[in-house]
MMTF fields as JSON, N, C-alpha, C and O atoms, coordinates in Angstrom:
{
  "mmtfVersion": "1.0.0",
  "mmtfProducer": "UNKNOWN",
  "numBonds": 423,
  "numAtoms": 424,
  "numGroups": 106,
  "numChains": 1,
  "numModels": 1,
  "chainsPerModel": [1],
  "groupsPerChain": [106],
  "chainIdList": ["A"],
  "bondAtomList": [4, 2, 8, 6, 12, 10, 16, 14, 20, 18, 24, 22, 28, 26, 32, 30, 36, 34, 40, 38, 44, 42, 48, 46, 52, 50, 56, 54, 60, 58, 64, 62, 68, 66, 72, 70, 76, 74, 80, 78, 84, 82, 88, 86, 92, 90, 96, 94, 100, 98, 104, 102, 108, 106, 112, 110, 116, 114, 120, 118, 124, 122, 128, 126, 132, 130, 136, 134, 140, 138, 144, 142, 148, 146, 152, 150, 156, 154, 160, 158, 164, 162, 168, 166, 172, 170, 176, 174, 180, 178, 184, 182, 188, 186, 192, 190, 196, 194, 200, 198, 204, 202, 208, 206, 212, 210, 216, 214, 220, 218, 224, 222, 228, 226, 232, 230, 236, 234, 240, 238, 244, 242, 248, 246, 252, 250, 256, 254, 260, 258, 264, 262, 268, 266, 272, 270, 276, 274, 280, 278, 284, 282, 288, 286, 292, 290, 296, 294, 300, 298, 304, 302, 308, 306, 312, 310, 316, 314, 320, 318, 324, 322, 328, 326, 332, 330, 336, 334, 340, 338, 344, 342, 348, 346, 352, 350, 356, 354, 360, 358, 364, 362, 368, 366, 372, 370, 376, 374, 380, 378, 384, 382, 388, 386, 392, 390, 396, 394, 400, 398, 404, 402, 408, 406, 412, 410, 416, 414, 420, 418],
  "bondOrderList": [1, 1, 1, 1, 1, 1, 1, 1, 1, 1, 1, 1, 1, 1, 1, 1, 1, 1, 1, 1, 1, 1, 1, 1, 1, 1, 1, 1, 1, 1, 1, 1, 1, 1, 1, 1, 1, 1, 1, 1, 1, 1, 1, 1, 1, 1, 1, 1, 1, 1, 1, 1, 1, 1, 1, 1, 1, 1, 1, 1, 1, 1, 1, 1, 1, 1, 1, 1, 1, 1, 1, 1, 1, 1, 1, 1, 1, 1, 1, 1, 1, 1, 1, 1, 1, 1, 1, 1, 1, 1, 1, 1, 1, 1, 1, 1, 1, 1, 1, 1, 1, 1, 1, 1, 1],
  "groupList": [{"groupName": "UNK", "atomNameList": ["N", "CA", "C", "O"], "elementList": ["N", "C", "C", "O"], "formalChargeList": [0, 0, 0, 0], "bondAtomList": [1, 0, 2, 1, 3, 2], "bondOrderList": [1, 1, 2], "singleLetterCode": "X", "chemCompType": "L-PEPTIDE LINKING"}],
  "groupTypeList": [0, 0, 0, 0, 0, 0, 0, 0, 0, 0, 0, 0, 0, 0, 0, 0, 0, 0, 0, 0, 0, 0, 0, 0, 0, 0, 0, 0, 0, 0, 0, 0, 0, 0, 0, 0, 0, 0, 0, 0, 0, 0, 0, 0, 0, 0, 0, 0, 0, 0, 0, 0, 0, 0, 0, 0, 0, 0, 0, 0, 0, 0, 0, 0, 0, 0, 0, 0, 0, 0, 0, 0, 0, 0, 0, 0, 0, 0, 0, 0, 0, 0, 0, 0, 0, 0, 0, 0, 0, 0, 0, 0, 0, 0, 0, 0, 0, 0, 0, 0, 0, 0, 0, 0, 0, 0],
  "groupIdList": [1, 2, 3, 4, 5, 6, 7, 8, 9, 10, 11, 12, 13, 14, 15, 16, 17, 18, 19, 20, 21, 22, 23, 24, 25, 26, 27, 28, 29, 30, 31, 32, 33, 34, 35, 36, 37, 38, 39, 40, 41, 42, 43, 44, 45, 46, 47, 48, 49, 50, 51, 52, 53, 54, 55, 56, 57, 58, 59, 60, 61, 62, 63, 64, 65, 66, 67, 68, 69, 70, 71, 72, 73, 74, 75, 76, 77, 78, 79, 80, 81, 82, 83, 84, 85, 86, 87, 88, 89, 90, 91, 92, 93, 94, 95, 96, 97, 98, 99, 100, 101, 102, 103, 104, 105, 106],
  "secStructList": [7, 7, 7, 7, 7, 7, 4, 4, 4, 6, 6, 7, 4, 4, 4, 4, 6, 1, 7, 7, 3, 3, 7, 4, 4, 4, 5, 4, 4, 4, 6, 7, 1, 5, 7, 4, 4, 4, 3, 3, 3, 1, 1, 1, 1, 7, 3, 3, 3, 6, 6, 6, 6, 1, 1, 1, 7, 7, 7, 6, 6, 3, 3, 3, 3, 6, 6, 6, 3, 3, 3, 3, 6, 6, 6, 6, 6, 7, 7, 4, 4, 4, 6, 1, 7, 7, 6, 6, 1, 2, 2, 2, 2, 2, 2, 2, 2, 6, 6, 6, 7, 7, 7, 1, 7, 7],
  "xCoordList": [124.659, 124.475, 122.982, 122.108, 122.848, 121.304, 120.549, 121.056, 119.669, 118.79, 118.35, 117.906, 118.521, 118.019, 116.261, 115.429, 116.373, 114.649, 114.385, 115.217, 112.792, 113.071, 112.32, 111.66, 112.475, 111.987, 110.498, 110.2, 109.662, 108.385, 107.83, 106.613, 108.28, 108.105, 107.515, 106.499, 108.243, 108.057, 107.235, 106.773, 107.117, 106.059, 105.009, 104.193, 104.419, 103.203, 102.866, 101.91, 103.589, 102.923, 101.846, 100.773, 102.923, 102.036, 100.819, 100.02, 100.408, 99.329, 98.127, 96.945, 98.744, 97.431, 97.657, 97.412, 98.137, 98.525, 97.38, 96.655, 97.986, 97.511, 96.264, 95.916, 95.488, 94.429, 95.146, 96.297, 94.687, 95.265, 94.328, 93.141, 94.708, 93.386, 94.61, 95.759, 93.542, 94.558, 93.266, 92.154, 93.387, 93.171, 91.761, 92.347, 90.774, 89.922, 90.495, 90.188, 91.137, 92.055, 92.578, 92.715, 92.777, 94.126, 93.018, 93.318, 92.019, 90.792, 90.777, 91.22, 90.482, 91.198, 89.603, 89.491, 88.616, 87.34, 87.463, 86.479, 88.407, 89.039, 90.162, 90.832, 90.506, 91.841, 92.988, 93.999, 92.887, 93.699, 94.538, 94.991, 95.054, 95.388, 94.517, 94.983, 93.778, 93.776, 92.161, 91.266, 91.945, 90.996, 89.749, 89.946, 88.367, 87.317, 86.819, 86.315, 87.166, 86.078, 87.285, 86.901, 88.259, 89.187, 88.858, 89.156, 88.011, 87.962, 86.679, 85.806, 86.679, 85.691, 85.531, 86.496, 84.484, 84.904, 84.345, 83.214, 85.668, 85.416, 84.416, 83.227, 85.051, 84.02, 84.213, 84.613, 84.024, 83.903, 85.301, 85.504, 86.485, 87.768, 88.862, 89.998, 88.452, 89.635, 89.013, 88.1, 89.443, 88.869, 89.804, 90.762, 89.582, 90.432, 90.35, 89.48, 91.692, 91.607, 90.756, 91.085, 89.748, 88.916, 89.83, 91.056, 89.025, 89.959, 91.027, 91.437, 91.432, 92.306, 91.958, 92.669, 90.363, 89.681, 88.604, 87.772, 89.169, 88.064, 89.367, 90.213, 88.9, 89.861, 89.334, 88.203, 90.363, 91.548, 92.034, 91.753, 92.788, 93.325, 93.974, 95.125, 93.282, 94.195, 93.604, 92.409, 94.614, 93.96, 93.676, 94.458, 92.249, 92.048, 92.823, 92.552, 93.678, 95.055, 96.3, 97.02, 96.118, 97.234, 97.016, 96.24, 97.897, 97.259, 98.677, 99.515, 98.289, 99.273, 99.239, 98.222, 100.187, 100.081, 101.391, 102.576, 100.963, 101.534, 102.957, 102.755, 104.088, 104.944, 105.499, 106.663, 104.994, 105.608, 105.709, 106.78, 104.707, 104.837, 103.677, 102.598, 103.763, 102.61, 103.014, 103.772, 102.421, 101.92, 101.085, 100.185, 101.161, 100.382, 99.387, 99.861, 97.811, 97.236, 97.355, 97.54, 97.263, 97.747, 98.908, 98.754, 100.026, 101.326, 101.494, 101.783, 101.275, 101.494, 100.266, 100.546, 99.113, 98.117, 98.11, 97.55, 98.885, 98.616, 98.26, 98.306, 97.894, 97.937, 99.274, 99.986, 99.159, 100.32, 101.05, 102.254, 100.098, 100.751, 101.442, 102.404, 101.073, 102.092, 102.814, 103.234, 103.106, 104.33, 105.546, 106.665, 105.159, 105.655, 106.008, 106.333, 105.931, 105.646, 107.443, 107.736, 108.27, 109.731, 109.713, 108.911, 110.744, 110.473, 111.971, 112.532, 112.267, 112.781, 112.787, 113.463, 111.235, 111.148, 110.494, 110.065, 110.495, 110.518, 108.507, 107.964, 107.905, 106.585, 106.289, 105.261, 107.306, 107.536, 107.918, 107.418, 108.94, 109.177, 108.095, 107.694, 107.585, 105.623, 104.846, 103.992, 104.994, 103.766, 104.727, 103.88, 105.65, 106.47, 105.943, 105.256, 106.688, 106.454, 105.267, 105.324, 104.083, 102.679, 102.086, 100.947, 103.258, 102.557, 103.776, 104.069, 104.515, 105.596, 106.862, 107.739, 106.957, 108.321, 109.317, 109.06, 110.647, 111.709, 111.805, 111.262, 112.321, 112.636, 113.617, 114.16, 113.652, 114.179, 115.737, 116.416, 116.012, 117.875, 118.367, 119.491, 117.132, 117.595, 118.34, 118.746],
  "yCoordList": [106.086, 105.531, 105.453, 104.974, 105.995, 105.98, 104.741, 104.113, 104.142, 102.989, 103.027, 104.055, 101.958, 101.653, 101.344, 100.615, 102.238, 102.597, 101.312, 100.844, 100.322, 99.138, 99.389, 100.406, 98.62, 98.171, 98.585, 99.77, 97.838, 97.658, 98.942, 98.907, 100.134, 101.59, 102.106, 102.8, 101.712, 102.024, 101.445, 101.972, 99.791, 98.819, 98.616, 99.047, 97.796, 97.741, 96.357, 95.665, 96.08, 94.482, 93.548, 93.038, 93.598, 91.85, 92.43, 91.565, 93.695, 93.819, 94.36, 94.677, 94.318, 94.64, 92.778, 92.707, 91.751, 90.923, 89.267, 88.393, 89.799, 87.996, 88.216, 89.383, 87.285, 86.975, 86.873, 86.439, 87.179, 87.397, 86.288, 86.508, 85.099, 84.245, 83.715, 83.347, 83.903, 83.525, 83.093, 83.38, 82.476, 81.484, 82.801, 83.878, 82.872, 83.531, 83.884, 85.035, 83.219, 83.274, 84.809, 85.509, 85.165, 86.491, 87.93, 89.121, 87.456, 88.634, 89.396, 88.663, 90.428, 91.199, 90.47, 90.224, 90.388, 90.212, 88.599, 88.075, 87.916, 86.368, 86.539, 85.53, 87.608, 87.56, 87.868, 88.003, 88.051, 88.775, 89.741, 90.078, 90.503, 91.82, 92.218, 93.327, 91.961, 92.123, 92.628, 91.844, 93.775, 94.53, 93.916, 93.556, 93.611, 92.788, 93.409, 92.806, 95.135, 95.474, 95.805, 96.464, 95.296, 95.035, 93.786, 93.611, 92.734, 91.478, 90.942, 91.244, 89.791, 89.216, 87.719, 87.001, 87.175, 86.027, 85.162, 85.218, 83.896, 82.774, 81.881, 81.799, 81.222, 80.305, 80.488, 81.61, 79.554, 79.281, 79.371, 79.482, 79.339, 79.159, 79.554, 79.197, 80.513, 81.54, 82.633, 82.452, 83.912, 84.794, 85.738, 85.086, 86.919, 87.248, 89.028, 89.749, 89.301, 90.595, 91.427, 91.196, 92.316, 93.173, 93.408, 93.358, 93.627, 93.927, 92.551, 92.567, 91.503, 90.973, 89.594, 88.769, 89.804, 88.805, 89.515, 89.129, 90.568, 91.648, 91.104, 90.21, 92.305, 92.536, 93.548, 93.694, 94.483, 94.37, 94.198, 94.859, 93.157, 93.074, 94.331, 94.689, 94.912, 95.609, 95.425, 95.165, 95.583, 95.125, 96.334, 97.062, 96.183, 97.773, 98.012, 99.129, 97.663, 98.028, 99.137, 99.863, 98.78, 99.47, 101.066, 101.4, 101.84, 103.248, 103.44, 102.636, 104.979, 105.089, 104.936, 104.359, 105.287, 104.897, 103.667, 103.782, 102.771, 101.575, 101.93, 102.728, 101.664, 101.553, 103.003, 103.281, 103.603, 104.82, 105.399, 105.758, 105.434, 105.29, 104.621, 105.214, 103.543, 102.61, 102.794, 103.612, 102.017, 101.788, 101.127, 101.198, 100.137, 99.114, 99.757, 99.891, 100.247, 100.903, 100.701, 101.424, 99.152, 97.949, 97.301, 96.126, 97.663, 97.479, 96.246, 95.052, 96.844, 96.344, 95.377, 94.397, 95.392, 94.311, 93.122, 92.043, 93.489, 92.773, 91.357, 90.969, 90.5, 89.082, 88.241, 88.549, 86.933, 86.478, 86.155, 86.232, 85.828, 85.983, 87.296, 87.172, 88.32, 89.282, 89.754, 90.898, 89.196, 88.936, 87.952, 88.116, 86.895, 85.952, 86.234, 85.339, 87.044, 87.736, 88.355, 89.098, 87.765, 88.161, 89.015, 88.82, 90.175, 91.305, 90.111, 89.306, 90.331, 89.712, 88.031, 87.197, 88.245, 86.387, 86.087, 86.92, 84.796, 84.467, 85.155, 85.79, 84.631, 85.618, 87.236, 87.896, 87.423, 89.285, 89.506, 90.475, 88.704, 89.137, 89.195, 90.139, 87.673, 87.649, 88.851, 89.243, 89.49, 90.433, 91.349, 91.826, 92.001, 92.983, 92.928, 93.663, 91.703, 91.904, 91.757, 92.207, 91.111, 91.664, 92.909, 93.244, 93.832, 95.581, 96.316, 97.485, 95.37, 96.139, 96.568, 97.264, 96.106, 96.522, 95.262, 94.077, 95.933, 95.158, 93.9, 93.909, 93.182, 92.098, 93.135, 94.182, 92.702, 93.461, 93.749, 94.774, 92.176, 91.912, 92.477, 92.971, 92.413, 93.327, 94.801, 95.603],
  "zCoordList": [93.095, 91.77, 91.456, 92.179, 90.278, 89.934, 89.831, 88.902, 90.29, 90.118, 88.388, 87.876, 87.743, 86.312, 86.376, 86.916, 85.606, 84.8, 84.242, 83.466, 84.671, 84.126, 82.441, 82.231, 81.641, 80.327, 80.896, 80.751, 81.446, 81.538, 81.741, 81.563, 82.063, 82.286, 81.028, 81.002, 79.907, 78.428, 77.367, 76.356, 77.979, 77.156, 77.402, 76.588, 78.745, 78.359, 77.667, 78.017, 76.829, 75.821, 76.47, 76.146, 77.861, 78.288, 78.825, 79.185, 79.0, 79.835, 78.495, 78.63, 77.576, 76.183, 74.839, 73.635, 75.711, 74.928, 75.456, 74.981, 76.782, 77.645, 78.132, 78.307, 78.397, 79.179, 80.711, 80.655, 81.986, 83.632, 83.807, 83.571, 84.199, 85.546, 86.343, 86.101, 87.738, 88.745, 89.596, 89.152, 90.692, 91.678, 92.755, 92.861, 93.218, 92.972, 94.738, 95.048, 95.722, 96.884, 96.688, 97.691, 95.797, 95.706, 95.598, 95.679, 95.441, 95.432, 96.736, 97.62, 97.135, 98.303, 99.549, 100.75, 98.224, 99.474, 99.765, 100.286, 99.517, 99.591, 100.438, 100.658, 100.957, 101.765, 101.303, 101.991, 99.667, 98.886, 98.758, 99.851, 97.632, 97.82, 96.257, 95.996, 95.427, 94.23, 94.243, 94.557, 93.933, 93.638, 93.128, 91.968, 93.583, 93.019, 91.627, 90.679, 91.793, 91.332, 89.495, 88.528, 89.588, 88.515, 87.663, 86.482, 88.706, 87.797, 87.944, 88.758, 86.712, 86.494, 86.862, 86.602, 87.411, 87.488, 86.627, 86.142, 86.361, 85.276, 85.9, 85.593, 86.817, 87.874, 89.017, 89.328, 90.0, 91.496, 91.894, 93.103, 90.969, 91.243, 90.732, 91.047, 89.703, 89.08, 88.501, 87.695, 88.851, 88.903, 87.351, 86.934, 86.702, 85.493, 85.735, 86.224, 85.138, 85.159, 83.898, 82.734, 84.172, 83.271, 81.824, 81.727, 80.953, 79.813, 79.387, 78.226, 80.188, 79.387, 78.429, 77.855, 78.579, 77.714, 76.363, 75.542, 76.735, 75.41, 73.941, 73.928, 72.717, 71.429, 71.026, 70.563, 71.235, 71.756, 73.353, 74.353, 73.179, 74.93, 75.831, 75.585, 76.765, 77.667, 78.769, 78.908, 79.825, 81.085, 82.317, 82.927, 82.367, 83.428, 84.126, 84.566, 84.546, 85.703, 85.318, 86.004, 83.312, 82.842, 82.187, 81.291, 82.893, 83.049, 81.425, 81.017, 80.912, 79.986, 79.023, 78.64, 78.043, 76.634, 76.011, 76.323, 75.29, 75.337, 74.655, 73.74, 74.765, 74.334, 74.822, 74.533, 75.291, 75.566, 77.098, 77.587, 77.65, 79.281, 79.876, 79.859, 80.361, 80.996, 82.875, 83.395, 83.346, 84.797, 84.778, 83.941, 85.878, 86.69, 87.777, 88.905, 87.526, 89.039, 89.865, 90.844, 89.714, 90.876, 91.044, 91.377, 90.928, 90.973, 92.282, 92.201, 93.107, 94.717, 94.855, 95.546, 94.428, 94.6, 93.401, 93.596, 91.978, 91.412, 91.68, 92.847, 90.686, 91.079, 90.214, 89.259, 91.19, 90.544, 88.967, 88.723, 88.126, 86.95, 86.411, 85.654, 86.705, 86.377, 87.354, 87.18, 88.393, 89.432, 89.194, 89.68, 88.369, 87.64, 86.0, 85.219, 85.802, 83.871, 84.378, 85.315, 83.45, 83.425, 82.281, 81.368, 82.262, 81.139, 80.564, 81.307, 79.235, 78.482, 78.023, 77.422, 78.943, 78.555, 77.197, 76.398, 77.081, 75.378, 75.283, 74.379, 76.683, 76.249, 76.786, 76.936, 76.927, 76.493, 75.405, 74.833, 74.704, 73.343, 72.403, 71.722, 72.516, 71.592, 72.019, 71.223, 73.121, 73.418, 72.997, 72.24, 72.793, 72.397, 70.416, 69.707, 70.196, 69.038, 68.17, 67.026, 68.641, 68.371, 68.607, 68.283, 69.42, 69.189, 68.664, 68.915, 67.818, 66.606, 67.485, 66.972, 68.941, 69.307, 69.252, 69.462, 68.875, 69.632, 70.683, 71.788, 70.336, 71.92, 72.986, 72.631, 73.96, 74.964, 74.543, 74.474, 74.261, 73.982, 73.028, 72.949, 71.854, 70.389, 70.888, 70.048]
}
């Protein structure tokens, strides 16, 4: 039986929508898995992914064209907020529908 193609293959939203800060621990030169040279740091204690504090928001990680075929560079290193980012949650739908797509359920 074929494995289902997820949503997030095709969108993209949350990664051209949110600001990324996470805990500066998850940085790979902190013991991490999350790429230094991807982020910026806020302070002494949370570190942010490139791009997701510019305007327009996109975040250096996301390879592709939005709504049509995206990828994560860092899929496997990401940091935790987009390990935690549920595709059909009420803030996927806001990042969906601030780049003119559909909610997932529609």
């Amino acid at each position: 039986m074929p494995q289902a193609v997820s949503p997030c293959l095709s969108c993209g939203a949350c990664c051209a929508c949110f600001r990324v800060d996470f805990s500066v621990h998850e940085l790979l030169s902190e013991g991490g898995s999350v790429p230094d040279g991807l982020t910026v740091e806020v302070n002494g204690h949370t570190a942010r992914m490139r791009g997701t504090d510019h305007v327009p928001v996109r975040c250096a990680a996301l390879t592709g064209k939005l709504g049509q075929h995206v990828g994560c560079g860092i899929y496997e290193w990401r940091p935790s907020p987009c390990r935690e980012f549920e595709a059909g949650s009420e803030a996927c739908d806001r990042a969906r529908a601030r780049h003119g797509m559909a909610p997932l359920g529609a």
